[in-house]
C-alpha positions as CSV (number, residue, x, y, z in Angstrom):
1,X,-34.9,-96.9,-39.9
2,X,-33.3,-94.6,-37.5
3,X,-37.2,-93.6,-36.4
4,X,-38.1,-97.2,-35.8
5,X,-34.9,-97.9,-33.9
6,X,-35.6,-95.0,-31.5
7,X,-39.5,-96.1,-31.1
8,X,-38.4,-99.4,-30.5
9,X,-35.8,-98.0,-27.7
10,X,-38.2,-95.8,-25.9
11,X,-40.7,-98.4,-25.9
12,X,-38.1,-101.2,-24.1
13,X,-36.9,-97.9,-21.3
14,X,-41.0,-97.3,-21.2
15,X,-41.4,-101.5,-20.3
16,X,-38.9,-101.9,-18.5
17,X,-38.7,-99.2,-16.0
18,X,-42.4,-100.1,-14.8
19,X,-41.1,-103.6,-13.7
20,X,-37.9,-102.1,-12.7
21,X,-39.4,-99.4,-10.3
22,X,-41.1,-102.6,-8.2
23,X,-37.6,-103.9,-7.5
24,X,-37.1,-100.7,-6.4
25,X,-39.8,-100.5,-4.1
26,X,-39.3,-103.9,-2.8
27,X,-35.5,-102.5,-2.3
28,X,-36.6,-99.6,-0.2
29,X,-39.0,-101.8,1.2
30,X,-36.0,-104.2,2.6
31,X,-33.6,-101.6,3.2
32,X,-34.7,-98.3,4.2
33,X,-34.6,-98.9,8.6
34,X,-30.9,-99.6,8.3
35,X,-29.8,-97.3,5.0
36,X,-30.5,-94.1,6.1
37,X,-29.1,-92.5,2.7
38,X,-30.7,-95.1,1.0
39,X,-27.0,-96.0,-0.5
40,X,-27.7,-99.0,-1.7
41,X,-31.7,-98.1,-3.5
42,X,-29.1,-95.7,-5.5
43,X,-26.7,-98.6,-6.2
44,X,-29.7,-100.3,-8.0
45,X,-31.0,-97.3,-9.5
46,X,-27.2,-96.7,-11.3
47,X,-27.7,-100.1,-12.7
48,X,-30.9,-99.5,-13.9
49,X,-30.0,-96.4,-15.4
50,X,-26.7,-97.6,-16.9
51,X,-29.3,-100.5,-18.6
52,X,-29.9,-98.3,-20.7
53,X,-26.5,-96.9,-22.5
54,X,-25.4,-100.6,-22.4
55,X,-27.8,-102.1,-24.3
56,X,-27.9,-99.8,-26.8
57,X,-25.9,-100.5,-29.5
58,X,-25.5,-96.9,-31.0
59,X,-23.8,-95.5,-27.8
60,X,-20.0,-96.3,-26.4
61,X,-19.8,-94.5,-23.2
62,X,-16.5,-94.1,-21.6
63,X,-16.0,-93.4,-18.1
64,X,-12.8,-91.8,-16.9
65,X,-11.5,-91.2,-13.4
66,X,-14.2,-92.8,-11.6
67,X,-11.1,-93.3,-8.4
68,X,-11.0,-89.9,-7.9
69,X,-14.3,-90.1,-6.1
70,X,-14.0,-91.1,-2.8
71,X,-16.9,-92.8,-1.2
72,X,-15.6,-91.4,2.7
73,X,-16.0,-87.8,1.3
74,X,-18.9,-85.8,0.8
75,X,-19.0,-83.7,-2.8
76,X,-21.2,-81.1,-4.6
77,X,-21.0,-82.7,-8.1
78,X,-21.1,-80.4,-11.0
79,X,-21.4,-81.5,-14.8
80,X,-21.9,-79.8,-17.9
81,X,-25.5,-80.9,-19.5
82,X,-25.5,-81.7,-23.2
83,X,-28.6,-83.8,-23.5
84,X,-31.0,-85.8,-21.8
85,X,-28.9,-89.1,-22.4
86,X,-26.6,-87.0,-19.2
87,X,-28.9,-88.2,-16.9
88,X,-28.4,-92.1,-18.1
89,X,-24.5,-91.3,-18.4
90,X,-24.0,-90.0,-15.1
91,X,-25.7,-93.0,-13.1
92,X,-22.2,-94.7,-14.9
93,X,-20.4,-93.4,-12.6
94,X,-21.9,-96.0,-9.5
95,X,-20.9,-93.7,-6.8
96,X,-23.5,-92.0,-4.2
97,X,-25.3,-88.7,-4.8
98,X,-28.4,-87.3,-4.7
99,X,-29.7,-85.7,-8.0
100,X,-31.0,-82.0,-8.2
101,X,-33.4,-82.1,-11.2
102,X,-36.4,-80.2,-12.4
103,X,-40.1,-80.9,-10.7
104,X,-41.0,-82.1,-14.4
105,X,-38.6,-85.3,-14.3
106,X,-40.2,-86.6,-10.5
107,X,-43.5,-86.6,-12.5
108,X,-42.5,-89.0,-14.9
109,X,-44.2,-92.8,-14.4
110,X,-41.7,-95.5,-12.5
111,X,-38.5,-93.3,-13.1
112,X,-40.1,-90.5,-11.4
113,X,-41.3,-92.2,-8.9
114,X,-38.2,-93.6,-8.2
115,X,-36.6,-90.3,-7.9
116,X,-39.0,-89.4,-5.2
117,X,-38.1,-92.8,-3.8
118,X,-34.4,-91.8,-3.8
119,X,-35.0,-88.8,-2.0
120,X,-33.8,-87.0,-5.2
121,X,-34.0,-83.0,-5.1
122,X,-36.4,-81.5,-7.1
123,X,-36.6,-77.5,-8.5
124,X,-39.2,-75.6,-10.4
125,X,-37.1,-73.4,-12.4
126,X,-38.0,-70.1,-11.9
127,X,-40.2,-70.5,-8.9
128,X,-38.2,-68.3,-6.2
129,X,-39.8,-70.1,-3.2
130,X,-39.1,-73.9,-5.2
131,X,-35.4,-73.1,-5.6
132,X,-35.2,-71.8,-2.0
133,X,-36.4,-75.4,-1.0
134,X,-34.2,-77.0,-3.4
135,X,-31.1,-75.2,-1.6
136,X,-32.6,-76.0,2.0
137,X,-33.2,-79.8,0.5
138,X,-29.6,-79.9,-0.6
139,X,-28.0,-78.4,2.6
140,X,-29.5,-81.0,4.6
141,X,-28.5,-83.6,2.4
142,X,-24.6,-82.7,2.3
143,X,-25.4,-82.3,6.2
144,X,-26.3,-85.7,6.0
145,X,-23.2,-87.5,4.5
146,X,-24.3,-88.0,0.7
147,X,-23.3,-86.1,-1.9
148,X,-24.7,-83.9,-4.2
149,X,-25.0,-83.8,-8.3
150,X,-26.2,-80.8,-9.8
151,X,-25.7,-78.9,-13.5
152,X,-24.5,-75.5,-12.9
153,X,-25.2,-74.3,-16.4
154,X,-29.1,-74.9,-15.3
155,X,-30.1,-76.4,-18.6
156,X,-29.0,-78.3,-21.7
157,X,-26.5,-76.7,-24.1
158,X,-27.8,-75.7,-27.9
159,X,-24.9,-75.6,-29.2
160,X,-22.9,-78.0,-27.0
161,X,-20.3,-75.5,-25.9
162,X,-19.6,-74.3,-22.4
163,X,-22.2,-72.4,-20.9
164,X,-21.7,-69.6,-18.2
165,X,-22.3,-71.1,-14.6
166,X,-24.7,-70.1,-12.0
167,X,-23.1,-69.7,-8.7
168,X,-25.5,-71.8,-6.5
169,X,-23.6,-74.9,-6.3
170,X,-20.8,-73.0,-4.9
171,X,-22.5,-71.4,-2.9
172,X,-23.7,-74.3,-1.2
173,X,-19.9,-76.0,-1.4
174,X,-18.6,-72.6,0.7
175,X,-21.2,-72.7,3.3
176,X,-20.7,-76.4,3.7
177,X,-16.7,-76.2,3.2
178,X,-17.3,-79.3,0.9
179,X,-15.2,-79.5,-2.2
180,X,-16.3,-79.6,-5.7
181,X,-15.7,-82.3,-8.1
182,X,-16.5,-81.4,-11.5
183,X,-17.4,-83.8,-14.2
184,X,-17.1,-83.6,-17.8
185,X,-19.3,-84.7,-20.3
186,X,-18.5,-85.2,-24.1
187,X,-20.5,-86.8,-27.2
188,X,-24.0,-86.6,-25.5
189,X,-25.5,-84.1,-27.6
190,X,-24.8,-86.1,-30.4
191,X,-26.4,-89.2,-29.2
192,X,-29.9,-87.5,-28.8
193,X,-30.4,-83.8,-30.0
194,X,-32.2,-81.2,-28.0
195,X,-35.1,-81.5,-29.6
196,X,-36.7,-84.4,-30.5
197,X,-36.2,-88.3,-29.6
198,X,-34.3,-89.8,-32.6
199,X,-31.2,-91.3,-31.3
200,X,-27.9,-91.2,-33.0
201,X,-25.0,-93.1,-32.7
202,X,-22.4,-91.5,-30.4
203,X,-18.9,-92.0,-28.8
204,X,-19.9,-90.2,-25.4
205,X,-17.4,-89.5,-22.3
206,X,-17.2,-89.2,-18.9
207,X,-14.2,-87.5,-17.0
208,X,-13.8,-86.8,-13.8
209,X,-11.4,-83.8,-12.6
210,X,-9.7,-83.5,-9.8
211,X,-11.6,-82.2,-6.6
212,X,-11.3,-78.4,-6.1
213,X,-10.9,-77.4,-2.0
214,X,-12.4,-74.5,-1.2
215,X,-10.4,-73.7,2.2
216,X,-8.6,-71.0,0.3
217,X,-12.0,-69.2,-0.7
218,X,-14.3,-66.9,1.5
219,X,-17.8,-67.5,2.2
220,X,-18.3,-64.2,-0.2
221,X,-16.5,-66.2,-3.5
222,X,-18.4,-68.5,-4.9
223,X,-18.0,-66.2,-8.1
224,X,-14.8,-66.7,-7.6
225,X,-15.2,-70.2,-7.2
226,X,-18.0,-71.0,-10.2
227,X,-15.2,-68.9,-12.5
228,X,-11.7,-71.2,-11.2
229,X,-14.3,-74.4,-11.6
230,X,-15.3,-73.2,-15.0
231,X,-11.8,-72.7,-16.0
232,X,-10.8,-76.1,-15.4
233,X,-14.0,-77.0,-17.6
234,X,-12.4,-75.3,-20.5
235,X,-8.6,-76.1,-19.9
236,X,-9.8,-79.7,-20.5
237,X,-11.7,-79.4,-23.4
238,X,-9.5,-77.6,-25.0
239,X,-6.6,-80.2,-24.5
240,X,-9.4,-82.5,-25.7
């Protein structure tokens, strides 16, 4: 039952994200002389997205602390990343960002495309010269007003503990003087495993901390930074 119940959910995200993707294009279409960000073609996108953990019966999703984000300032995002449902999750949050997400997901057919649409970031991992666009990709976009939303742990958890950060989201946060805003994901890896496509059911959460400032850290710390942001990480799972 539980394998028929997940065909019969990847079939309905398969159908309906290729007549989805034509709203979005019609969106863009409509939009795109005056939206400059493209604000509102994310706006849709979060509700298709969010489609997707609201229909599904197996999965309550909570999300906390969505006020803390404030649409006048511009963030780097950081989450944890427990699963491929994360990607769903986050678009809960209906605030604007632009993803960061490996070259594979932009290939996908409708979603994909719509990520390219959304003027989405993509990275090759391990491709020097692909990450050194990524970084140039996100620069300009914090330059232009929209946040970004990236997963500092640069891949899914095995175990769904806390995995050491890479320091290129701060990096970018101290050499735009942007804070961070990190985001905390629970339940996830519970609602679809690493490997394979069986869903489960799953009490999932979102939590959004409070902004860290970086005008108290040198352009030479984001170390320093990645470690005080991870801290927090773990301060609040273990009050969990």
């Amino acid at each position: 039952m539980a394998k028929l119940g997940s065909l019969a959910y990847w079939s309905f995200v398969a159908a309906s994200a290729a007549s989805l993707f034509w709203g979005a294009v019609l969106l863009w279409l409509v939009t795109v002389a005056f939206d400059r960000r493209l604000v509102l073609l994310h706006r849709y996108t979060c509700f298709w997205a969010s489609l997707y953990t609201w229909l599904n019966p197996l999965w309550r999703v909570e999300v906390i602390g969505r006020e803390k984000i404030d649409p006048s300032r511009t963030y780097v995002m950081v989450s944890n990343h427990l699963s491929l449902v994360d990607i769903f999750v986050l678009f809960r949050l209906f605030r604007h960002y632009k993803w960061v997400s490996k070259i594979e997901n932009f290939r996908l057919p409708f979603i994909g495309w719509n990520m390219t649409l959304n003027r989405y970031i993509p990275l090759r991992r391990g491709d020097r010269n692909s990450v050194a666009q990524m970084f140039d990709a996100c620069r300009r976009t914090l330059a232009s007003g929209s946040s970004i939303l990236m997963f500092p742990e640069g891949t899914r958890s095995r175990t769904g503990e806390l995995q050491a950060f890479k320091t290129g989201a701060f990096d970018l946060a101290l050499g735009a003087k942007l804070p961070v805003l990190p985001i905390v994901l629970q339940g996830s890896q519970t609602a679809l495993p690493k490997k394979g496509f069986t869903i489960r059911r799953a009490s999932i959460r979102v939590t959004v901390l409070d902004a860290v400032e970086v005008e108290s850290y040198g352009p030479e710390d984001a170390e320093r930074l990645s470690a005080d942001v991870r801290g927090r990480y773990g301060e609040f799972l273990r009050q969990a």
